[in-house]
C-alpha positions in Angstrom: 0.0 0.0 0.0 1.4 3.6 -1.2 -0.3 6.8 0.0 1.2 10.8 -0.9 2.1 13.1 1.8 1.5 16.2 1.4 5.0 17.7 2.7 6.0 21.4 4.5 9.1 19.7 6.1 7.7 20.9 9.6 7.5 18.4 12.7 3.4 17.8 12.0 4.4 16.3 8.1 7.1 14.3 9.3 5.2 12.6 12.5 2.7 11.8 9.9 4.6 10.2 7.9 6.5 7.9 10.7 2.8 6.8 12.1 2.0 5.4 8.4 5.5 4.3 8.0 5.2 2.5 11.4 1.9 0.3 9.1 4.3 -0.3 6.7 3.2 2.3 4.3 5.0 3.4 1.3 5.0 7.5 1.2 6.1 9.7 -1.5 6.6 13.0 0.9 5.0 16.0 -2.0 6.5 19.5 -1.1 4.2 21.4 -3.4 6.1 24.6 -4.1 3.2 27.6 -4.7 6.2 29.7 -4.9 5.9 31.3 -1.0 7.7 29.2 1.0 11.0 30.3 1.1 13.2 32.6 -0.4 16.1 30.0 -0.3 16.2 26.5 -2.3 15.1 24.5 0.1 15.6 21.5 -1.5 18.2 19.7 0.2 17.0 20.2 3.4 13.4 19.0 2.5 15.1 15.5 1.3 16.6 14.9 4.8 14.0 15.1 6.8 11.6 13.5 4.6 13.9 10.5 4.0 14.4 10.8 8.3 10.8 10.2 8.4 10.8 7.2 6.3 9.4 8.7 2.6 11.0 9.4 -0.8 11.0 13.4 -1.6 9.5 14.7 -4.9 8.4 18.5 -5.4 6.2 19.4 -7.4 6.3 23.3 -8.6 2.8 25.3 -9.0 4.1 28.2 -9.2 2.8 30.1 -11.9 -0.6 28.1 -11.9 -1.1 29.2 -7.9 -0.5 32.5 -8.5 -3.9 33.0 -10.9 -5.7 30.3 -9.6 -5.6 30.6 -5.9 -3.7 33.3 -4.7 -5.6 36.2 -6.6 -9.1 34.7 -6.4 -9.9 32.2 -3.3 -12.9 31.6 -3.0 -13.0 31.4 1.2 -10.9 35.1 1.4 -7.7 35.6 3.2 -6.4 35.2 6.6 -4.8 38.4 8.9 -2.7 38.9 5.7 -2.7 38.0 2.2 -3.2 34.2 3.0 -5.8 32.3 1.1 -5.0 29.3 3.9 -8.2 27.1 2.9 -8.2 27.4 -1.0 -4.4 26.8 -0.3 -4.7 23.5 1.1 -7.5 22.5 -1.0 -5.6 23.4 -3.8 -2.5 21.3 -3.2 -4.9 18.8 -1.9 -6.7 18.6 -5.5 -2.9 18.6 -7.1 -1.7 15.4 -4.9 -5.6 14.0 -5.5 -5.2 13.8 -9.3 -1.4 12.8 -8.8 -2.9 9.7 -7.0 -3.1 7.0 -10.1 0.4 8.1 -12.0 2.2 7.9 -8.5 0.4 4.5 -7.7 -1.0 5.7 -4.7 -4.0 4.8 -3.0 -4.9 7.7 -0.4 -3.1 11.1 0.6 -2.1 12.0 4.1 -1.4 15.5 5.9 0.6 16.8 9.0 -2.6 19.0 9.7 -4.0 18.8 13.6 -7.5 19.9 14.8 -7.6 23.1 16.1 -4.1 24.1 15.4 -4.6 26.8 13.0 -7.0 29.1 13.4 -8.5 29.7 9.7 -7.7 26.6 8.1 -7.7 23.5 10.6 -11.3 24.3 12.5 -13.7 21.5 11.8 -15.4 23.3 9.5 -12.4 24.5 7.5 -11.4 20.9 7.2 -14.8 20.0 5.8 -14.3 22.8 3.2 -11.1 21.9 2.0 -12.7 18.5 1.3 -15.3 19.9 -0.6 -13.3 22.1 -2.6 -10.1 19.9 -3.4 -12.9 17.4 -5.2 -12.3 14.5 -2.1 -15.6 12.6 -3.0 -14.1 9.1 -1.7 -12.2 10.6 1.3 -9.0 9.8 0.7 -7.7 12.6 2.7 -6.3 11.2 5.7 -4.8 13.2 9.2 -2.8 10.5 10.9 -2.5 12.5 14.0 -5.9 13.9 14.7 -7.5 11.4 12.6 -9.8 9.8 16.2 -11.1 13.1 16.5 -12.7 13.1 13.1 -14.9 10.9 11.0 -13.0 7.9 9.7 -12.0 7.9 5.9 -12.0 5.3 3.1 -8.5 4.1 4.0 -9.5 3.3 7.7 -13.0 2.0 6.5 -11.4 -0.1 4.3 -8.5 -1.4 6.3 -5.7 0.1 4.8 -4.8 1.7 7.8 -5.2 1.0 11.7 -7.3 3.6 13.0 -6.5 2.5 16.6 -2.8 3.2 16.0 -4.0 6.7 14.9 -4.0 9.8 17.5 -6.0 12.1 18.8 -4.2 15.3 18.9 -5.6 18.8 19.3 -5.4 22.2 19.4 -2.2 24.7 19.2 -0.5 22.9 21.9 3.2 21.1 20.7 4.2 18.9 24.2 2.4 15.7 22.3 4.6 16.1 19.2 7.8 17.7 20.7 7.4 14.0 22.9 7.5 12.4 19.7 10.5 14.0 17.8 12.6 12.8 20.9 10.6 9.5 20.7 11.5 9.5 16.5 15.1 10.8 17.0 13.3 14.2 14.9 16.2 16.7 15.7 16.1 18.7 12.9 12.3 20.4 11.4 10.6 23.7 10.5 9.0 25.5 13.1 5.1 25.6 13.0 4.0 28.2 10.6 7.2 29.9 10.0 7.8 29.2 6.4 4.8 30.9 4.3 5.6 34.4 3.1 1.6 35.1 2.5 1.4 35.1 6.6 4.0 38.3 7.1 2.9 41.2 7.1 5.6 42.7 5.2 5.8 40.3 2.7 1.7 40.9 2.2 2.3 44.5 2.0 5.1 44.6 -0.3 2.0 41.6 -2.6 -1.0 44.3 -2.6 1.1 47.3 -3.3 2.5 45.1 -6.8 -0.9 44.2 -7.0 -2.1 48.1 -7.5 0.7 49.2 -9.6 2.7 46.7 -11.6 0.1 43.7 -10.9 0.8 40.4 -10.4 0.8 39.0 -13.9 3.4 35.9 -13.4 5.5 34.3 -11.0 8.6 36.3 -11.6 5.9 39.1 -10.4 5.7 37.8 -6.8 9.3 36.3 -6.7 10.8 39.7 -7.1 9.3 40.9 -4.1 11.3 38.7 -1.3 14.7 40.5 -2.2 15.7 44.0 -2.0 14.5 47.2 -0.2 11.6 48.5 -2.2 10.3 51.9 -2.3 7.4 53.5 -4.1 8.1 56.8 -5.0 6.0 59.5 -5.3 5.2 59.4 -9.4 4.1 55.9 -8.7 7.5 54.1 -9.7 8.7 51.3 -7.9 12.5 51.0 -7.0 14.4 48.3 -5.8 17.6 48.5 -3.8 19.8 45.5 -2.6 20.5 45.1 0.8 23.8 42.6 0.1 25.7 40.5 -2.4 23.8 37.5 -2.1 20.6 39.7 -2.2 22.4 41.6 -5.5 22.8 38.4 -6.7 19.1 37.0 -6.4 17.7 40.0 -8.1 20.1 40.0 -10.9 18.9 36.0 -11.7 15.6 37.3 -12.0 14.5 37.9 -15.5 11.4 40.6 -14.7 10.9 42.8 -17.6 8.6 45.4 -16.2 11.8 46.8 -14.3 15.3 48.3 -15.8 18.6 48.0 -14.0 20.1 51.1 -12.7 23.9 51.5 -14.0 26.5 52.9 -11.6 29.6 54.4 -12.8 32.7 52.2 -13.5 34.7 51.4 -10.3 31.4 52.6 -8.1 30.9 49.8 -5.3 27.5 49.5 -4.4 23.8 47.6 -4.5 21.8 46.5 -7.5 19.1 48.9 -7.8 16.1 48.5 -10.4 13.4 50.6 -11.3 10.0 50.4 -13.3 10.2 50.6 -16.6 7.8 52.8 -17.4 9.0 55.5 -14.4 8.4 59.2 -15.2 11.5 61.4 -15.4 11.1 63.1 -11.7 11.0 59.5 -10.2 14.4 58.6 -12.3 16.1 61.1 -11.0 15.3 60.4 -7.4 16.1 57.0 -8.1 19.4 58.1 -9.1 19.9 59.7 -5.8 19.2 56.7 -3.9 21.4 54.4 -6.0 24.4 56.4 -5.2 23.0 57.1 -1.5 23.5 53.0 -1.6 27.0 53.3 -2.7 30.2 54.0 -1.6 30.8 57.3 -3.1 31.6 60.6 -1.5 27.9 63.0 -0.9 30.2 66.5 -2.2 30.8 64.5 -5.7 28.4 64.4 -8.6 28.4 61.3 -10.5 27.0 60.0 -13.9 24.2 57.3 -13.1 23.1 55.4 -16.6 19.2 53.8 -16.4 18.6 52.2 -20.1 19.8 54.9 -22.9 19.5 57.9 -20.4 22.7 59.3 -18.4 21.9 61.3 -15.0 24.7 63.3 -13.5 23.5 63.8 -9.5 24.9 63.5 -5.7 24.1 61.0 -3.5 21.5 62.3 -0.2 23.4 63.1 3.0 21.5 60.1 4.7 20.0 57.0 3.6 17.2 58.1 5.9 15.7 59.9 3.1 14.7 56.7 1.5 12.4 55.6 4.4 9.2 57.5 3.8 9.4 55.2 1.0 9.7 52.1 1.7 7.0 49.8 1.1 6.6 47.0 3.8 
């Protein structure tokens, strides 16, 4: 018997996976990347502790697809931020559902405990994620709630034990911090602490691309976890690097609606970007902060290039001028 596990790499995912591992269950761990989980390749990382838990890693990448289909129109609304959280896990739900018969699997299982999240793990949410991820022949199994709920096809049928199922609850962690030591689990994500959509800088920085550039693709969203970004006051958006690595990131990402600020030759300082289609008043302040960013003298002008144009400007006296600014 083979059943999918829907995968975060957090302690809830990898318990479940031990409990079914423990019937002698085959489990393909699914990290469905949406494309908010992490501004680092997490890849490696993911692979350890789902093959510590007993299951084979594979990832599967919705990135562009979650973007239009869940993130910009959920049907149950957003959490605090700008977190669809039950048309999120109905969504990957429906993805691992119809990955069921190519992966030879007979049922899906989830981390997920009763009670533990406010929006998307009450009773009721849990009964609308069924309904909207298409589970008709409730394949969706919780391993470590799973007494406290109605029992599913695979328990029905005998797949599963349902006595060595659990009964866990609420936003308590003592039952599964037991556990880890129990499973040798020293290594795992904290609860909650990897989605982007539940920070409220991260949601700010979403809604103001939403207003002015929109969100059109993925590169749209993934620009938004690197760099300082301001909004200035013509309604261009710039973006300033914070570090190499962060330089780095920004460079890789191939987002057309933006145009790469050019310092002079021998000018250390970060990659700055700014929207293409920025007015002339919002280029030159732009110019102002790229060489506020760098390390050049405030007394000196300096010729800043942004596509064909050539700016000559100083650098402000403080980078605090770039603060009423910032979006975030």
């Amino acid at each position: 018997m083979k059943a999918l596990a829907l995968f975060s790499g957090g302690l809830d995912s990898m318990l479940a996976i031990k409990i079914m591992t423990m019937q002698n269950i085959e489990i393909i761990a699914l990290h469905i990347n949406i494309g908010f989980g992490s501004k680092d390749d997490r890849s490696e990382i993911l692979k350890k502790r789902a093959n510590l838990a007993g299951a084979q890693l594979k990832i599967v990448d919705v990135k562009n697809r979650y973007l239009q289909d869940v993130l910009l129109n959920p049907k149950y609304g957003y959490g605090k931020h700008f977190n669809p959280c039950i048309d999120c896990h109905a969504y990957m739900f429906k993805t691992a559902l119809n990955m069921l018969e190519n992966e030879g699997a007979s049922f899906i299982i989830t981390g997920e405990v009763l009670g533990q999240r406010p929006m998307s793990q009450r009773r009721e949410a849990l009964d609308s994620v069924r309904n909207l991820s298409g589970d008709e022949n409730s394949l969706i199994l919780r391993p470590l709630c799973a007494k406290l709920l109605k029992p599913t096809t695979p328990e029905i049928n005998g797949w599963v034990d349902r006595e060595k199922l659990l009964d866990i609850s609420g936003r308590g962690r003592s039952r599964q911090l037991e556990m880890a030591k129990e499973f040798k689990f020293d290594e795992f994500e904290s609860p909650g602490g990897g989605c982007l959509l539940t920070m409220q800088n991260f949601s700010n920085k979403l809604k103001d691309a939403l207003n002015f550039e929109g969100l059109d693709s993925f590169v749209d969203s993934e620009i938004l976890k690197f760099g300082r970004h301001l909004r200035l006051e013509n309604g261009a958006k710039m973006i300033i690097g914070k570090d190499e690595i962060d330089n780095l990131r920004l460079k890789n990402i191939q987002n057309d609606k933006f145009t790469e600020i050019i310092l002079p030759d021998g000018i250390v300082g970060a990659y700055s970007l700014i929207s293409k289609n920025a007015n002339l008043d919002d280029k030159k302040v732009a110019v102002k902060f790229a060489l506020t960013y760098a390390k050049t003298d405030i007394l000196k002008e300096y010729e800043v290039g942004i596509g064909d144009e050539k700016f000559v400007a100083t650098a402000f006296s403080d980078k605090k001028e770039a603060s009423r600014y910032f979006v975030g």
